[in-house]
Structure formats: C-alpha cells, structure tokens
C-alpha positions in Angstrom: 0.0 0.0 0.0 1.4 3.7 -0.9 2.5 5.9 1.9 0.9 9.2 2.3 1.1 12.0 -0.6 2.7 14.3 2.2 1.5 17.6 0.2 1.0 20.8 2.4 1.9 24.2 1.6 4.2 25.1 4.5 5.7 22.1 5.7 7.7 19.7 3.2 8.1 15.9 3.9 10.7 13.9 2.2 11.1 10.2 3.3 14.6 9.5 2.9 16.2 5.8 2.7 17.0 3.7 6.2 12.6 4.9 6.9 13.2 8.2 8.1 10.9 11.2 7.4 12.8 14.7 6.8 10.4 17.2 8.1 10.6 20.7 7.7 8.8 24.0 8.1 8.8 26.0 5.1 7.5 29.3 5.8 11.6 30.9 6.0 10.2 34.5 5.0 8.1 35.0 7.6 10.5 32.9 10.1 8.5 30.3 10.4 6.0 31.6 12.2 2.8 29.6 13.0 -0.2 31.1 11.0 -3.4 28.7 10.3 -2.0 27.0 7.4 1.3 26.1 9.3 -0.9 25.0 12.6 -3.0 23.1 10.4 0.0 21.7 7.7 2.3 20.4 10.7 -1.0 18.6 13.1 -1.9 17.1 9.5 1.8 15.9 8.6 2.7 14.1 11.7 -0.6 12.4 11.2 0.3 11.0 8.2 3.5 10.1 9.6 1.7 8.3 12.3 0.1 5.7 9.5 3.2 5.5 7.6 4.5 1.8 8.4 7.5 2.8 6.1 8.6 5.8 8.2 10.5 4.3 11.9 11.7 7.8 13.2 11.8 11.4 11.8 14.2 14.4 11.7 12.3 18.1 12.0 14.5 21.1 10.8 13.0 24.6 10.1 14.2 26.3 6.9 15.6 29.9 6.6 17.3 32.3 8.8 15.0 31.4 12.4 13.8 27.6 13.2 10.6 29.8 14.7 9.6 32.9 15.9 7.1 31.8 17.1 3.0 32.6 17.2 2.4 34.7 13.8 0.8 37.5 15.4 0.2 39.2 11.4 -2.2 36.3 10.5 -5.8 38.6 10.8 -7.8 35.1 11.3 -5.8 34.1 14.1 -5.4 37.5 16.0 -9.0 38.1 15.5 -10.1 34.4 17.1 -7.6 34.5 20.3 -8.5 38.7 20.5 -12.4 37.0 20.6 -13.4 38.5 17.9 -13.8 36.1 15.4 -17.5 36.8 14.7 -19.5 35.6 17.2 -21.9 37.7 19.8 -20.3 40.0 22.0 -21.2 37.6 25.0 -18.0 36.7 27.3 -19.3 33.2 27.6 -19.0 32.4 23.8 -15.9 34.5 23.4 -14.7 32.1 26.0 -16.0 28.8 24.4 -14.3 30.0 21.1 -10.7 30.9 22.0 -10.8 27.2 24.3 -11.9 25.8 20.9 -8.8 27.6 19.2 -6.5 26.8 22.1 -7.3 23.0 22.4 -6.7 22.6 18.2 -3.3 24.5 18.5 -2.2 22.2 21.4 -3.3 19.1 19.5 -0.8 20.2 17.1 2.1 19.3 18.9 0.5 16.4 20.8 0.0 15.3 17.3 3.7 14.9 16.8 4.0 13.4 20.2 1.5 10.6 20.3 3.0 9.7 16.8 4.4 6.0 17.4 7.7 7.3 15.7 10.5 8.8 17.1 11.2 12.6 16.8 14.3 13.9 16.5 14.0 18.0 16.8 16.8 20.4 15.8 16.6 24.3 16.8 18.5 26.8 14.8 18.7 30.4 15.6 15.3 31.8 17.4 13.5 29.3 19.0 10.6 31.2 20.2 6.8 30.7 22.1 5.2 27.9 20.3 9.0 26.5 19.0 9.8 25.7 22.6 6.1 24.2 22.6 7.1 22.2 20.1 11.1 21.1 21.4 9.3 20.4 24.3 6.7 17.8 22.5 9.7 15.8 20.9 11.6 12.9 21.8 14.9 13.9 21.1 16.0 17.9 21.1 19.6 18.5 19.3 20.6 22.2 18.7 23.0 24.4 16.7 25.5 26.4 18.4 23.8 29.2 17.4 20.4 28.4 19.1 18.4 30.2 21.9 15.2 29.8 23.3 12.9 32.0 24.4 9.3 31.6 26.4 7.9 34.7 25.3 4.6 34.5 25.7 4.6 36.7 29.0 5.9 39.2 27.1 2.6 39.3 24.7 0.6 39.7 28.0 -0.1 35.9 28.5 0.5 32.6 30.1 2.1 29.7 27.4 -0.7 27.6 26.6 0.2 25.2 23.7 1.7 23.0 26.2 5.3 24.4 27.4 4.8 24.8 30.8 2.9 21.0 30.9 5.8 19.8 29.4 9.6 21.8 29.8 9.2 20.5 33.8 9.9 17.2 32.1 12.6 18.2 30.0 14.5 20.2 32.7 14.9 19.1 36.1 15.3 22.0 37.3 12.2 23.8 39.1 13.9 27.3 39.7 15.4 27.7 36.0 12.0 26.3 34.8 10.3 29.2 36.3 13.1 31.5 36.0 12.8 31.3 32.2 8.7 31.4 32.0 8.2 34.6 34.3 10.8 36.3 32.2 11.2 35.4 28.6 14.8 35.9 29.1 17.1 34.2 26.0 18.4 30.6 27.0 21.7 30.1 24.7 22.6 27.0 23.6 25.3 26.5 26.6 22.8 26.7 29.2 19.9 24.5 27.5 22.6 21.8 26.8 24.2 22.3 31.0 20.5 22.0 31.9 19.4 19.1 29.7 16.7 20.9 27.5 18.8 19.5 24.6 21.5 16.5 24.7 23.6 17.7 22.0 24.8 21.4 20.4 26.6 21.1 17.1 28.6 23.4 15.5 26.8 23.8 12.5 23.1 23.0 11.1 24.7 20.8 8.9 26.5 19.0 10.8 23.2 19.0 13.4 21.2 17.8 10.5 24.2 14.7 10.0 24.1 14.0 13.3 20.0 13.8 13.7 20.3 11.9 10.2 22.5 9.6 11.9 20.8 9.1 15.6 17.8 8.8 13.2 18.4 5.9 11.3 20.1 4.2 14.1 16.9 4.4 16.1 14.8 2.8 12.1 17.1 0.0 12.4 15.9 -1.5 15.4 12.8 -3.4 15.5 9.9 -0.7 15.1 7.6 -2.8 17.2 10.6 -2.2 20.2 10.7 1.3 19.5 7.0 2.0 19.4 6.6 0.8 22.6 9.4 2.2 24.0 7.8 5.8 23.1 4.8 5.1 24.6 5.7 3.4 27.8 7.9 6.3 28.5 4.9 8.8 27.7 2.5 6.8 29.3 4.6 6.7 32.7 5.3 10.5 32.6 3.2 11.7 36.0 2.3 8.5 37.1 3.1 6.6 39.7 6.1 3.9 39.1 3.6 1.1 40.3 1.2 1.9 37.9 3.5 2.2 34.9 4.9 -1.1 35.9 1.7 -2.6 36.1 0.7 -0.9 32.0 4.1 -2.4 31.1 3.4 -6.0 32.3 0.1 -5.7 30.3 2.1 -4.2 27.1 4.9 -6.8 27.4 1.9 -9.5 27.8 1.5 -8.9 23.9 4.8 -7.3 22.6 6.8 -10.1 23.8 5.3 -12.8 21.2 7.1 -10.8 18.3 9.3 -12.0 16.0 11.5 -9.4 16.1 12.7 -10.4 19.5 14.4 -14.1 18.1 15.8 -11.7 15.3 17.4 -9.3 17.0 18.4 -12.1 19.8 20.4 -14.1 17.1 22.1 -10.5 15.7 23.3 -10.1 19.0 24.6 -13.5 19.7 26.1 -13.6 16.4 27.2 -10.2 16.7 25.9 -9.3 13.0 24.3 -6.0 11.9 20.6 -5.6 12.5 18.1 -7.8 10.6 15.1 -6.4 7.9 12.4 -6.4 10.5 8.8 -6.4 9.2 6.5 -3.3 8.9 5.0 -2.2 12.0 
C-alpha cells in the first residue's frame, strides 16, 4: 500500500532511505512563524507520519534564517479568534467557548507529533521562540545548533504559554527554579545553558553538521525493531506523571502482547552472532 502523498503548503516531507521522514517547516520568509496553514500543515503531517509503516523515526528542521519565531501574530484570522473577535456575539461566555476551541486545536498540534508512534528527532536553529519551545518540548529527542536560543515569550505578549510548554519543559529540565526562572521572564536561554541544563543533549557546531548528526541518531533508532521502539515511546509517555507502580503494572500488560514478536528471536540471534541488525517487518 502507498504511503501518504505528504502535500501541504508550509511544511515539506521527504522520506529518505533507512525509513526516516525529513520534516521541515517551510515558511523561512516570515521565520516560520505559525499562522493557520502552518498549525494546520504540521497537526496534519505528523498524522500522516503516524500511518506510515515505512517511516520508523523522523528528523524536523526549520528552513531559513530562524527555526521559529514563534506565534504569527500578522495572521488577521488568528489575531482576530484569540482577540475574541472572530464573529460571534459580543457575549464573554461564547468569546470564552471559542478561544478554548482555538486553544485545544493548536495544542493538539504538537501532541500530534508526540503521540505519533515514531521517534522525533528536533533540531533548533537560531530563534527558538513561544510555540518553538512548545514544540522542542513535544519531541523525543531535542539537538541544537551552536547558534540556538530559546525563548518563552509568551509573557511578554501579555499571556500565560498555553500550547503545552509549561505541561511539558518541567519534564525536559529538572530544574524547578530555571523552569520558572525562564517562564516569568522570557529571558534568551543560549545554547550553553539548554545543553548544561538538559533541554537538549547535544549542540553542534553547525546546522549541517546538526542535520548529519539527527540523520545519523535517526536511522540508528529505524534499524531496530519498530515494534521495540513504538513501545518504547509510549511506555515512556505513558509513565510521565504516574506513579512507578502503575507504569509497571501498564508495562506487564504491554509486554503480555509485545513479547510474542518476532523481532525479538531476530534481534536475539544479531546479538549472539554479533551481526548488523536484521530487515524487521513493517510495523
């Protein structure tokens, strides 16, 4: 069966060989900001992704000068929706039920990357601003260039982050003081202090050599079995918050299943023999 056609007009999705996805936002004029077609473009691509058996883990770059700067406060539809003006009554009630509406579809944009059963590999550039540390913070893995720095900048815009930063960065950073720190003051973070603090695990010199390197982890992480890898991602999600008890318990169920694969006498003899990784089937 084909793979998905992968056709949006800001984002651009090439599936390269060793089944990973190169994703990229491709708005670099505007710097990548997220209008309505980009919210829309990226939720729809990393649901394709999701139903791609042929795609095992994916690489996200943003093209231009800036990864993101962030919310596209320029886009008329989507100022005049979170402003509560986006043609309904005058009635604080429905103002209300509209800009939740918006709110909850912007944040199942980067939950839609998250809950994808493939790995995500993100790599920052530049300004990584507002909904781009929404989005770092939504991904498995977060590599940066040297020239990186992050920004939580929706205080200075008059409001709280709500695509899902501050659910998620106290996850990425164990650091409650620097977590808050950088929220209540949409001070820069270089790339230094969010590779020190563990926002990313690695800073490269270069984008290029940042893409080589997430090109690398990336298919590295497709040749192992993708039934392994899937649940790995989601065992670690589903844990996040919970007691350990009750992930253990999820993880006996899982394994109940997951263990009858075939990929496990594959990758068993591999290792015994100490050959290379075996074809494993589709997920």
């Amino acid at each position: 069966m084909p793979g998905p056609a992968y056709q949006y007009e800001t984002v651009t999705v090439t599936v390269l060989d060793g089944h990973v996805a190169h994703v990229e936002m491709n708005r670099p004029k505007q710097g990548n900001a997220f209008n309505t077609q980009l919210w829309d473009d990226y939720r729809r691509a990393f649901e394709d992704i999701a139903a791609d058996a042929n795609v095992r883990a994916v690489v996200l770059t943003g093209a231009g000068k800036f990864f993101t700067v962030g919310l596209d406060i320029k886009d008329p539809k989507q100022a005049a929706t979170l402003m509560g003006d986006g043609g309904v009554a005058p009635d604080p009630a429905r103002k209300a039920y509209q800009i939740r509406n918006l709110i909850l579809k912007l944040q199942d944009t980067f939950t839609a990357m998250e809950r994808c059963p493939q790995p995500v590999i993100a790599c920052g550039h530049s300004a990584i601003i507002g909904a781009g540390v929404d989005l770092m913070c939504a991904a498995d893995v977060r590599f940066c260039a040297k020239d990186a720095w992050f920004s939580i900048k929706e205080v200075d815009i008059g409001m709280a982050a709500d695509v899902g930063t501050l659910q998620r960065i106290q996850h990425c950073i164990g650091n409650a003081s620097l977590v808050r720190e950088l929220a209540y003051t949409a001070r820069r973070m270089e790339s230094a202090e969010a590779l020190s603090c563990g926002f990313v695990s690695r800073v490269f010199g270069t984008r290029e050599d940042m893409f080589a390197g997430a090109l690398a982890t990336a298919r590295l992480i497709a040749s192992k079995s993708p039934v392994a890898v899937a649940g790995t991602k989601h065992q670690l999600l589903y844990a996040r918050g919970r007691p350990v008890e009750e992930g253990l318990h999820h993880m006996a169920v899982w394994n109940a299943g997951f263990l009858q694969t075939e990929d496990m006498g594959k990758a068993a003899l591999a290792s015994i023999s100490k050959q290379d990784m075996p074809a494993f089937s589709k997920l």
